[in-house]
C-alpha positions as a printed NumPy array, in Angstrom:
array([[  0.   ,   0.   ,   0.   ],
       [  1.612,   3.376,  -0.997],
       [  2.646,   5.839,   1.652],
       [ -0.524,   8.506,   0.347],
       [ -3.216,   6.163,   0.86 ],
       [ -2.126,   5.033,   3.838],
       [ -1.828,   8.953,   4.799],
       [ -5.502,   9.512,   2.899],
       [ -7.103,   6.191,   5.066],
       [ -6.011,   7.452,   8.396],
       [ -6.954,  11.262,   7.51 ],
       [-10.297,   9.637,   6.683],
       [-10.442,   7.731,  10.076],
       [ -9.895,  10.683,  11.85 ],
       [-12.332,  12.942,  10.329],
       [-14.641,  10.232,  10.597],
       [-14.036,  10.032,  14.287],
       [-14.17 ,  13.598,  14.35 ],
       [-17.683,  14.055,  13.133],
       [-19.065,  11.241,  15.56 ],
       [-17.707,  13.124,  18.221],
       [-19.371,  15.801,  17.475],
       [-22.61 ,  14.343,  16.587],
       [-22.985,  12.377,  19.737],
       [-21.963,  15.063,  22.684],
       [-20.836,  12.679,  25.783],
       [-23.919,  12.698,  28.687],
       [-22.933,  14.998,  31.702],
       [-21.848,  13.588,  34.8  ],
       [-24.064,  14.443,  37.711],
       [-27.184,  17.366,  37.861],
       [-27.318,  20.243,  34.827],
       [-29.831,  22.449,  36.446],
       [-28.295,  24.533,  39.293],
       [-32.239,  25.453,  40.558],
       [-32.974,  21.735,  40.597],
       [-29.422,  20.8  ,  42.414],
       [-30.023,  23.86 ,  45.186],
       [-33.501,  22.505,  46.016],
       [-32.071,  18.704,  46.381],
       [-29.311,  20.282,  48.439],
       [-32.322,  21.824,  50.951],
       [-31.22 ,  25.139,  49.797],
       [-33.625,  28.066,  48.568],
       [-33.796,  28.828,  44.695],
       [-33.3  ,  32.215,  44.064],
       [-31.239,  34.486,  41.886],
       [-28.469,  32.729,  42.415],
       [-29.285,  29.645,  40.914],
       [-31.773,  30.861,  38.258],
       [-32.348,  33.278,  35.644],
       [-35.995,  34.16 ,  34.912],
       [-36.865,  35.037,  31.459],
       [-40.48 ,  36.842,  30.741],
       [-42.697,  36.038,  28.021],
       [-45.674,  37.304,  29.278],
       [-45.049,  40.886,  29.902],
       [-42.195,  41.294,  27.293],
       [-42.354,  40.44 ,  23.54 ],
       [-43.088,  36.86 ,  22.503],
       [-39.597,  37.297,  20.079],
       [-38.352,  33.778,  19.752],
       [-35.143,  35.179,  18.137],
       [-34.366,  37.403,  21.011],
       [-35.262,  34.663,  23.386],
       [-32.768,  32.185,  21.33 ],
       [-29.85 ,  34.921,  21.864],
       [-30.742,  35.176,  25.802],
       [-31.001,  31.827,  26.859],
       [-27.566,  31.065,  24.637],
       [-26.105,  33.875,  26.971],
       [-27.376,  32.417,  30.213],
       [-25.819,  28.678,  29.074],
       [-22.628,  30.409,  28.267],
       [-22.251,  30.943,  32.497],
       [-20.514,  28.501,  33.6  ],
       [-18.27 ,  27.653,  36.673],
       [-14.658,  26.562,  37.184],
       [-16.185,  22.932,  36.902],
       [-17.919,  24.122,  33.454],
       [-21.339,  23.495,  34.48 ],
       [-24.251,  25.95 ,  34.5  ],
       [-24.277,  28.674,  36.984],
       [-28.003,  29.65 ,  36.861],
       [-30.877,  27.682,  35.264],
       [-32.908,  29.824,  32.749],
       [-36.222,  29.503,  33.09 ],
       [-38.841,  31.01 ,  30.579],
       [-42.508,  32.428,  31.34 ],
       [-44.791,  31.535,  28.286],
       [-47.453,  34.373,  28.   ],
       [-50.391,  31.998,  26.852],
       [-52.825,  31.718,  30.257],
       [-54.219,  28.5  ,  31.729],
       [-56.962,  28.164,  29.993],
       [-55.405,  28.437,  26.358],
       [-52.744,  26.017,  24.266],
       [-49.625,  26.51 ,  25.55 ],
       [-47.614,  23.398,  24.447],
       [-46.185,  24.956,  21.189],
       [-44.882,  27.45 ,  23.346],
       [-43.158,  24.894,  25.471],
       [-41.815,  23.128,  23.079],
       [-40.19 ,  25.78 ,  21.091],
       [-38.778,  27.295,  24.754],
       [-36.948,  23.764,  25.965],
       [-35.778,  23.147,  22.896],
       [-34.063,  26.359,  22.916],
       [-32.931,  25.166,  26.184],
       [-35.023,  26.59 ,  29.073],
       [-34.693,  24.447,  31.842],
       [-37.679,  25.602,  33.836],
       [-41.073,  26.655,  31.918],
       [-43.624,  28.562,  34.412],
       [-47.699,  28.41 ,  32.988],
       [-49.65 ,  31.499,  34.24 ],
       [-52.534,  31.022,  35.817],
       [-53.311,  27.725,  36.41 ],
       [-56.729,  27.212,  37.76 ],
       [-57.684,  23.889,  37.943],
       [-56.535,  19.967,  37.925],
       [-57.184,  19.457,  33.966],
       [-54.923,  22.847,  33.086],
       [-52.121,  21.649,  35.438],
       [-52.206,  17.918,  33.641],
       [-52.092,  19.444,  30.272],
       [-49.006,  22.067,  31.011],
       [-47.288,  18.639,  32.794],
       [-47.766,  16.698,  29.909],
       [-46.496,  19.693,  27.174],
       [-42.85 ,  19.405,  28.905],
       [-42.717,  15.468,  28.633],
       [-41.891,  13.058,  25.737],
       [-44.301,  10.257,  25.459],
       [-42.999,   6.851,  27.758],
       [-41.115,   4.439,  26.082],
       [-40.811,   1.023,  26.159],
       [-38.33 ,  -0.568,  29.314],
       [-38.366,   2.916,  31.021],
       [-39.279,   2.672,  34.848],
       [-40.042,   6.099,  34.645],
       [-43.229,   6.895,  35.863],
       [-45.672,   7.501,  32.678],
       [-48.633,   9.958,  33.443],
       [-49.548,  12.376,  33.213],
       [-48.496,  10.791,  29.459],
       [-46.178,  13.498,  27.739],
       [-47.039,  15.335,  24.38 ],
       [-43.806,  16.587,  23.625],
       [-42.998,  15.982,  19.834],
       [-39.82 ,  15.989,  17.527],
       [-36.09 ,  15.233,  18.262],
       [-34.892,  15.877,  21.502],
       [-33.236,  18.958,  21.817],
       [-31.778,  20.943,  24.534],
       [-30.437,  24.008,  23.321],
       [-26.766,  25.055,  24.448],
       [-28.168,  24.093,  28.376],
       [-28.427,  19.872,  27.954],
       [-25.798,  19.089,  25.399],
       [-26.118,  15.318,  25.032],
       [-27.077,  12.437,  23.246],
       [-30.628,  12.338,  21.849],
       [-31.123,   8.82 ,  23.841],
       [-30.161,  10.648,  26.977],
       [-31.718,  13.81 ,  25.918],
       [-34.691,  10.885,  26.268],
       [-34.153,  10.164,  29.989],
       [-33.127,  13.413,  31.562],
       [-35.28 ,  16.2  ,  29.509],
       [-38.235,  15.065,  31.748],
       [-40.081,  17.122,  34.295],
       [-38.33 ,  16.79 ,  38.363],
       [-38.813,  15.307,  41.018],
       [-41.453,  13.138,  39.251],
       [-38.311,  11.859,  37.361],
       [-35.321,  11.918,  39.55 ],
       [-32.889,  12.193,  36.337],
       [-34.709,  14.957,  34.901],
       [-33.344,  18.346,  34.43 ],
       [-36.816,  20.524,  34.083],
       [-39.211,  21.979,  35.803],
       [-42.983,  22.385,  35.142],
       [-43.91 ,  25.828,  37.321],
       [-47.361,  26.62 ,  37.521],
       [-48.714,  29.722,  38.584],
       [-51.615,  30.225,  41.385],
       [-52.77 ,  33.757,  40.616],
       [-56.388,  34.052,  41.313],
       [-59.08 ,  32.645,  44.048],
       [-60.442,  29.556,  41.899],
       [-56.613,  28.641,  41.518],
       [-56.709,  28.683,  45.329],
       [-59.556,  27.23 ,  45.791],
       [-58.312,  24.633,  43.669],
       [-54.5  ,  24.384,  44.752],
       [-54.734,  21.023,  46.559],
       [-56.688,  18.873,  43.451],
       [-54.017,  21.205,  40.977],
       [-51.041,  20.005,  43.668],
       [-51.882,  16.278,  43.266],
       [-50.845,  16.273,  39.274],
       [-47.874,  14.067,  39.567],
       [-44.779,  16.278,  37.983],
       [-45.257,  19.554,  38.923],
       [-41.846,  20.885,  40.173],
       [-43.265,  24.043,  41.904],
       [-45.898,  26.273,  42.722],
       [-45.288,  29.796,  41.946],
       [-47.517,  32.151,  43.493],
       [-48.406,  35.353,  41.508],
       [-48.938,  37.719,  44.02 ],
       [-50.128,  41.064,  42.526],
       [-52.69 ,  39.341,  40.466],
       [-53.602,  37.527,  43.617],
       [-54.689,  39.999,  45.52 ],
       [-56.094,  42.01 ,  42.211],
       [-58.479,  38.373,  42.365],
       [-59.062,  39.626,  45.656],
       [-60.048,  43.015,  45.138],
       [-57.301,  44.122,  47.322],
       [-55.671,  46.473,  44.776],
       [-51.934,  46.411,  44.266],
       [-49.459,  45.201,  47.327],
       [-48.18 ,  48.178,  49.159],
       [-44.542,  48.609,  49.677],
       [-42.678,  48.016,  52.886],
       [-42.813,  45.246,  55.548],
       [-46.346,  44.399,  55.272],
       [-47.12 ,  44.623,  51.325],
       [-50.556,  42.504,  51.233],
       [-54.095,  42.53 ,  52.334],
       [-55.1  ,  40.03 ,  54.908],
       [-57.716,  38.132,  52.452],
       [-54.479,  37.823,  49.878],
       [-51.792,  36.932,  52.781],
       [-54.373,  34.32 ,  54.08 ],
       [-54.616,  32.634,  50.657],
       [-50.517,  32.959,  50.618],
       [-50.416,  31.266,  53.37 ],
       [-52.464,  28.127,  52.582],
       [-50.877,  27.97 ,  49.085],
       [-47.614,  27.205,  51.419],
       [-49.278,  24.912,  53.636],
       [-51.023,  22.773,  51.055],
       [-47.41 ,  22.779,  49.159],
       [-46.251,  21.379,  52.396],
       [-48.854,  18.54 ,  52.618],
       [-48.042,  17.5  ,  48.669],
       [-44.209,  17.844,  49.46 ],
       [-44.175,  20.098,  46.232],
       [-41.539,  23.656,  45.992],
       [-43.641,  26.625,  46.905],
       [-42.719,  29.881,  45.095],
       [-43.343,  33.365,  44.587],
       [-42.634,  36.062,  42.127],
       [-42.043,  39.033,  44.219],
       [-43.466,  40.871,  47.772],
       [-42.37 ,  42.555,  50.346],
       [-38.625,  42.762,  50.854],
       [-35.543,  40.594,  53.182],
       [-38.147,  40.768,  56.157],
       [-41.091,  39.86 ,  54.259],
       [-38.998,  37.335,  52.074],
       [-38.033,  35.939,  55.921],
       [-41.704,  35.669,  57.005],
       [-41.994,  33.744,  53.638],
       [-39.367,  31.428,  54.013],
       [-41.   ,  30.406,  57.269],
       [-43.952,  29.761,  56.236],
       [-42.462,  27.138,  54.047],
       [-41.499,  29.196,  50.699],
       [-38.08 ,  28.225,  49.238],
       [-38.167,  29.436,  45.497],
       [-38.408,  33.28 ,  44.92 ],
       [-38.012,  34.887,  41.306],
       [-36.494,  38.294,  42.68 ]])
């Protein structure tokens, strides 16, 4: 065999090898999702751990959303993983289709997705289900609420892996101990609180996220003052039994904003450990 083809065969080998690499990105070692590791940890998920990205109140610009969540996966620590989990409000409430929106945010590669306005056990299924691939076959992962989730598995620049593993681990936590996201639903009005333990027994949800000014606009209580005390007694009582029924379903209880560091410690008491501000 002449000297060039030997030198073309090898060249060829390597490229080869090359390519494969780069088509099949080795799985991660250990958690992705900083929020997700913080909250195993006992910890409280904050700004630290999480970068929250509005949909609602801001333009629905996927392109601009694309560019922002590529900026949050570019943070990474000394060990190269993540340093904050982006996670994405989509602006469709719970009473519309929202799984489109879902879709097109994970596989950009949120790592969180938070559903406004969830008011009922049917919605909270539904939004479950929008985050999850369908169950396959030898998987002891637990398979309802059965997930709608279509295409290739894709992660964005946040879960870089394998498509198979992509399978296991881009599935809604704790309900799957290996996954990496997080279905957030949003109690914002009184049926939603009427509602919250039925909407809390929906296997998957990762956390409760209370919505606090449009809670106590559902209670006619007008906006939340500012200092110490910022809500209404009717809205604080409903705060409070969101947190209490969280603690009966062992589910993350949340909320967007109120109050301040003493509030926030009067929050944290009552059993709130995930706060957006």
């Amino acid at each position: 065999m002449g000297k060039g083809l030997v030198c073309g065969l090898l060249l060829s080998v390597g490229v080869a090898a090359t390519v494969a690499a780069q088509a099949t990105p080795p799985a991660p070692q250990g958690r992705v999702n900083p929020m997700i590791a913080r909250l195993e940890s006992g910890g409280i998920a904050d700004g630290e751990v999480l970068t929250f990205i509005d949909m609602e109140h801001n333009p629905y610009v996927i392109g601009d959303l694309r560019k922002t969540l590529d900026d949050v996966a570019a943070q990474k620590g000394p060990d190269g993983k993540l340093l904050k989990a982006p996670i994405v409000r989509v602006p469709m409430y719970g009473n519309e289709p929202s799984a489109w929106a879902a879709l097109q945010v994970m596989d950009l590669g949120a790592l969180g997705v938070v559903f406004q306005s969830i008011e009922n056990k049917a919605a909270a299924e539904r939004v479950v289900a929008s985050m999850r691939f369908p169950p396959q076959k030898g998987s002891s992962v637990a398979p309802f609420p059965r997930g709608t989730r279509s295409g290739a598995p894709r992660g964005g620049k946040t879960l870089v892996m394998s498509a198979d593993e992509l399978l296991a681990r881009a599935d809604v936590w704790p309900l799957n101990p290996r996954g990496e996201l997080m279905a957030i639903v949003m109690i914002e009005t009184m049926e939603g609180v009427k509602n919250i333990d039925s909407i809390l027994a929906v296997p998957g949800i990762g956390g409760i996220l209370v919505g606090s000014y449009d809670l106590s606009l559902s209670h006619g209580d007008g906006p939340p003052k500012n200092g110490p005390k910022p809500y209404a007694a009717d809205t604080e009582g409903a705060i409070q039994k969101i947190a209490q029924a969280c603690g009966r379903h062992k589910v993350v209880c949340g909320i967007a904003a109120g109050g301040g560091k003493e509030y926030r410690e009067q929050l944290v008491k009552w059993g709130y450990r995930m706060f957006l501000n």
